[in-house]
LUMLUMSE-850668 format. One record per residue (C-alpha): x negated, z, y. Coordinates in steps of 0.05 Angstrom, whole numbers, padded with zeros to 5 digits, always signed. Example, Ala and Ser with C-alpha at 12.3 -4.5 7.8 and 13.67 -1.06 7.14 Angstrom:
2
-00246+00156-00090/-00273+00143-00021/
% end
This chain:
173
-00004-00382-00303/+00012-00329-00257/+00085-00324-00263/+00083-00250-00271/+00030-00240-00211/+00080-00270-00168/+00138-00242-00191/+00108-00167-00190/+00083-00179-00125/+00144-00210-00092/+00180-00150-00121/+00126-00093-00098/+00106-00130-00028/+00194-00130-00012/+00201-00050-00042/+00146-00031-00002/+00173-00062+00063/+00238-00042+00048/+00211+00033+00037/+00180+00039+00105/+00247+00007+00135/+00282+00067+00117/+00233+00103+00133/+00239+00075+00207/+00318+00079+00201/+00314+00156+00183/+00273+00167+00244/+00210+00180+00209/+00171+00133+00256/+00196+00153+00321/+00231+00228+00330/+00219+00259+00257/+00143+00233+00258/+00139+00307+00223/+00171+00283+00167/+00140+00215+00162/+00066+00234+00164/+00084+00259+00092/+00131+00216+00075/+00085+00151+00070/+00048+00180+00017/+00106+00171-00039/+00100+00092-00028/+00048+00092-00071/+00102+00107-00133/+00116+00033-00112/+00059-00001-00142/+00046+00048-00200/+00113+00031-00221/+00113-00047-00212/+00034-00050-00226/+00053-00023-00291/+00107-00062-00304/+00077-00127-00291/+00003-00111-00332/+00041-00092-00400/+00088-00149-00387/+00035-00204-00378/-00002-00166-00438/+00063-00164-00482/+00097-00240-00462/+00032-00280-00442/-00015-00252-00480/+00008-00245-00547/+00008-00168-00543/-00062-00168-00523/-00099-00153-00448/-00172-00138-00434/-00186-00089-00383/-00213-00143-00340/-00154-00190-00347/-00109-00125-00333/-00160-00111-00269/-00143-00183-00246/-00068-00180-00258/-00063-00120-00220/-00101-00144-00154/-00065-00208-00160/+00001-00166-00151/-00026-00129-00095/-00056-00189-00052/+00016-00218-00053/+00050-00153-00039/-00004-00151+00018/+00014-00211+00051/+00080-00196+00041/+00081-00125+00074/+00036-00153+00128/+00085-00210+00163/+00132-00150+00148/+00099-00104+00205/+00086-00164+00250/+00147-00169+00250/+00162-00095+00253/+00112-00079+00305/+00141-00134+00362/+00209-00135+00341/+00240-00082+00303/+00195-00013+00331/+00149-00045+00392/+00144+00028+00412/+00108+00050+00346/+00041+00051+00369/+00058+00090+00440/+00103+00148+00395/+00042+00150+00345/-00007+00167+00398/+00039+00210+00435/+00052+00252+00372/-00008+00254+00348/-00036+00271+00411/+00015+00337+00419/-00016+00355+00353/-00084+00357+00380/-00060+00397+00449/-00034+00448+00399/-00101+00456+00372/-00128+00469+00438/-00176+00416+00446/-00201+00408+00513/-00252+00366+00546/-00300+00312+00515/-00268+00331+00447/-00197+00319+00470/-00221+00247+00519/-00262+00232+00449/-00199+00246+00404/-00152+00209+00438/-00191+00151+00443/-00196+00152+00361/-00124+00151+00361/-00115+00095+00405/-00162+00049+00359/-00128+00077+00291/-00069+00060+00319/-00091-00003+00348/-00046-00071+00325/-00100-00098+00293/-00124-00036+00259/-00051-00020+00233/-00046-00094+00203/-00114-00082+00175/-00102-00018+00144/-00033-00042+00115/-00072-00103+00077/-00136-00060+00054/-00098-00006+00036/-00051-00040-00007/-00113-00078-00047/-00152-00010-00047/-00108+00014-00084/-00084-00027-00126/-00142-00040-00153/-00154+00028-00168/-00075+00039-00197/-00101-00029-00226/-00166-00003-00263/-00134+00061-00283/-00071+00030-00316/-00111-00027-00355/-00152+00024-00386/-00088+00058-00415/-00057-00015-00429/-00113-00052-00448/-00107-00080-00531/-00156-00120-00556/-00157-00166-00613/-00182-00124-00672/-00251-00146-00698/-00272-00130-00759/-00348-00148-00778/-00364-00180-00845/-00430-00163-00877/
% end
Protein backbone atom coordinates (compact mmCIF):
# COMPACT_ATOMS: atom_id res chain seq x y z
CA UNK A 1 0.00 0.00 0.00
CA UNK A 2 1.47 3.30 -0.37
CA UNK A 3 -0.36 5.28 2.12
CA UNK A 4 2.79 6.72 3.48
CA UNK A 5 4.33 7.49 -0.15
CA UNK A 6 1.44 9.64 -0.69
CA UNK A 7 1.06 11.16 2.37
CA UNK A 8 4.98 12.15 2.57
CA UNK A 9 4.80 13.36 -0.73
CA UNK A 10 1.60 15.42 -0.57
CA UNK A 11 3.25 16.91 2.51
CA UNK A 12 6.95 17.56 0.88
CA UNK A 13 5.56 18.44 -2.83
CA UNK A 14 2.99 21.45 -0.74
CA UNK A 15 6.26 22.57 1.79
CA UNK A 16 8.31 22.85 -1.05
CA UNK A 17 5.90 25.01 -3.10
CA UNK A 18 5.00 26.85 -0.25
CA UNK A 19 8.91 27.51 0.48
CA UNK A 20 9.57 29.08 -2.86
CA UNK A 21 6.22 31.20 -2.41
CA UNK A 22 7.79 33.04 0.24
CA UNK A 23 10.55 33.04 -1.27
CA UNK A 24 8.78 35.02 -4.24
CA UNK A 25 6.78 37.14 -1.58
CA UNK A 26 10.15 38.31 0.17
CA UNK A 27 11.35 39.45 -3.12
CA UNK A 28 13.89 36.86 -3.57
CA UNK A 29 12.79 36.19 -7.19
CA UNK A 30 12.49 39.52 -8.53
CA UNK A 31 14.51 42.65 -6.61
CA UNK A 32 16.57 40.61 -3.80
CA UNK A 33 17.66 37.87 -6.58
CA UNK A 34 21.03 38.37 -4.26
CA UNK A 35 19.44 36.84 -1.63
CA UNK A 36 17.57 34.15 -3.43
CA UNK A 37 20.40 32.58 -5.44
CA UNK A 38 21.37 31.26 -1.90
CA UNK A 39 18.38 30.99 -0.49
CA UNK A 40 17.06 27.97 -2.73
CA UNK A 41 19.60 25.86 -1.46
CA UNK A 42 17.94 25.39 2.20
CA UNK A 43 14.82 23.64 0.42
CA UNK A 44 16.56 20.77 0.39
CA UNK A 45 15.99 20.56 4.52
CA UNK A 46 12.45 19.88 3.07
CA UNK A 47 12.84 16.43 1.89
CA UNK A 48 15.57 15.32 4.37
CA UNK A 49 13.15 16.08 6.92
CA UNK A 50 9.87 14.49 5.38
CA UNK A 51 12.07 11.71 3.47
CA UNK A 52 13.04 10.72 6.83
CA UNK A 53 9.97 10.87 8.33
CA UNK A 54 8.12 8.89 5.93
CA UNK A 55 11.08 5.82 5.42
CA UNK A 56 11.21 5.06 9.37
CA UNK A 57 7.48 5.48 9.46
CA UNK A 58 6.65 2.92 6.66
CA UNK A 59 9.64 0.80 8.32
CA UNK A 60 8.16 1.20 11.93
CA UNK A 61 3.95 0.94 11.05
CA UNK A 62 4.04 -1.15 7.75
CA UNK A 63 6.73 -3.06 8.11
CA UNK A 64 6.77 -4.49 11.41
CA UNK A 65 9.91 -2.50 12.45
CA UNK A 66 11.74 -3.82 9.59
CA UNK A 67 12.94 -1.98 5.96
CA UNK A 68 15.51 -3.17 3.45
CA UNK A 69 17.61 -0.66 1.89
CA UNK A 70 15.89 -1.30 -1.32
CA UNK A 71 12.39 -1.01 0.00
CA UNK A 72 13.67 2.33 1.88
CA UNK A 73 15.27 3.36 -1.82
CA UNK A 74 11.72 2.88 -3.23
CA UNK A 75 9.80 4.63 -0.48
CA UNK A 76 11.89 7.50 -0.80
CA UNK A 77 11.56 8.08 -4.75
CA UNK A 78 7.99 7.33 -4.42
CA UNK A 79 7.79 10.50 -2.07
CA UNK A 80 9.76 12.51 -4.38
CA UNK A 81 7.89 11.66 -7.81
CA UNK A 82 4.69 12.93 -6.01
CA UNK A 83 6.25 15.97 -4.51
CA UNK A 84 7.54 16.42 -8.19
CA UNK A 85 4.38 16.55 -9.81
CA UNK A 86 3.19 18.43 -7.16
CA UNK A 87 5.87 21.28 -7.24
CA UNK A 88 5.67 21.17 -11.04
CA UNK A 89 1.76 22.31 -11.70
CA UNK A 90 2.99 24.58 -8.81
CA UNK A 91 5.44 26.68 -11.17
CA UNK A 92 3.05 26.36 -14.15
CA UNK A 93 1.13 27.97 -12.38
CA UNK A 94 3.74 30.29 -10.90
CA UNK A 95 5.48 31.02 -14.07
CA UNK A 96 2.09 32.40 -16.14
CA UNK A 97 0.23 33.57 -13.33
CA UNK A 98 1.78 34.48 -10.17
CA UNK A 99 5.68 35.82 -11.48
CA UNK A 100 5.30 35.82 -15.59
CA UNK A 101 8.30 38.08 -15.34
CA UNK A 102 10.61 35.41 -13.69
CA UNK A 103 12.42 34.33 -16.54
CA UNK A 104 13.08 38.13 -18.04
CA UNK A 105 14.46 39.27 -14.12
CA UNK A 106 16.55 35.93 -14.09
CA UNK A 107 18.33 36.75 -17.27
CA UNK A 108 18.53 40.34 -16.56
CA UNK A 109 20.29 39.58 -13.22
CA UNK A 110 22.19 37.16 -14.14
CA UNK A 111 23.30 38.89 -17.03
CA UNK A 112 24.53 42.21 -14.72
CA UNK A 113 26.56 39.55 -12.98
CA UNK A 114 28.36 38.60 -16.02
CA UNK A 115 28.90 42.56 -17.16
CA UNK A 116 30.55 42.84 -13.76
CA UNK A 117 32.93 40.26 -14.68
CA UNK A 118 33.85 42.04 -17.72
CA UNK A 119 32.98 39.67 -20.30
CA UNK A 120 32.93 41.02 -23.61
CA UNK A 121 32.45 39.66 -27.06
CA UNK A 122 31.79 35.98 -28.18
CA UNK A 123 32.06 35.04 -24.44
CA UNK A 124 29.45 37.51 -23.33
CA UNK A 125 26.91 36.76 -26.95
CA UNK A 126 27.84 32.89 -25.90
CA UNK A 127 26.91 33.49 -22.09
CA UNK A 128 23.89 35.05 -22.46
CA UNK A 129 22.56 32.71 -24.76
CA UNK A 130 23.27 29.85 -21.88
CA UNK A 131 21.16 31.86 -19.72
CA UNK A 132 18.38 32.23 -21.90
CA UNK A 133 18.10 28.26 -22.36
CA UNK A 134 18.68 27.60 -18.41
CA UNK A 135 16.17 29.76 -17.92
CA UNK A 136 14.03 28.60 -20.60
CA UNK A 137 10.12 27.44 -19.46
CA UNK A 138 10.76 24.19 -20.36
CA UNK A 139 14.15 23.89 -18.89
CA UNK A 140 12.92 25.46 -15.45
CA UNK A 141 9.94 22.79 -15.37
CA UNK A 142 12.50 20.23 -16.20
CA UNK A 143 14.97 21.11 -13.72
CA UNK A 144 12.23 21.48 -10.95
CA UNK A 145 11.04 17.59 -11.67
CA UNK A 146 14.75 16.06 -12.11
CA UNK A 147 15.99 17.89 -9.46
CA UNK A 148 13.53 16.92 -7.00
CA UNK A 149 13.97 12.93 -8.01
CA UNK A 150 17.85 13.46 -8.14
CA UNK A 151 17.82 14.04 -5.09
CA UNK A 152 15.74 12.31 -3.43
CA UNK A 153 16.97 9.45 -4.40
CA UNK A 154 20.18 10.30 -3.16
CA UNK A 155 18.62 11.79 0.46
CA UNK A 156 16.73 8.45 -0.31
CA UNK A 157 19.86 6.01 -0.51
CA UNK A 158 21.70 7.77 2.17
CA UNK A 159 18.85 7.70 4.81
CA UNK A 160 17.85 3.88 4.15
CA UNK A 161 21.28 2.94 4.79
CA UNK A 162 21.06 4.57 8.36
CA UNK A 163 17.28 3.20 8.68
CA UNK A 164 17.47 0.14 7.08
CA UNK A 165 16.65 -3.17 9.87
CA UNK A 166 16.55 -6.40 8.68
CA UNK A 167 15.05 -9.43 10.03
CA UNK A 168 17.82 -11.09 12.07
CA UNK A 169 18.98 -14.41 10.58
CA UNK A 170 20.62 -16.66 12.44
CA UNK A 171 22.14 -19.89 10.53
CA UNK A 172 21.70 -23.35 12.05
CA UNK A 173 24.40 -25.87 11.46
Amino acid sequence: MLKTEIKYGIITGLIICLWHLTEFLLGFHSNKMYIGEYTIYFVVIIPLVTLYLGIKEKRDKEKGGYISLGCGIRVGLMISLIASIIFTFYLIIYFNLINSKYFDLSIAYQKGKIITREKTGEKFISEIEQLKFMFSYINQLLFGILGLITSGFIISFTLSMMLKKNHNRTLII
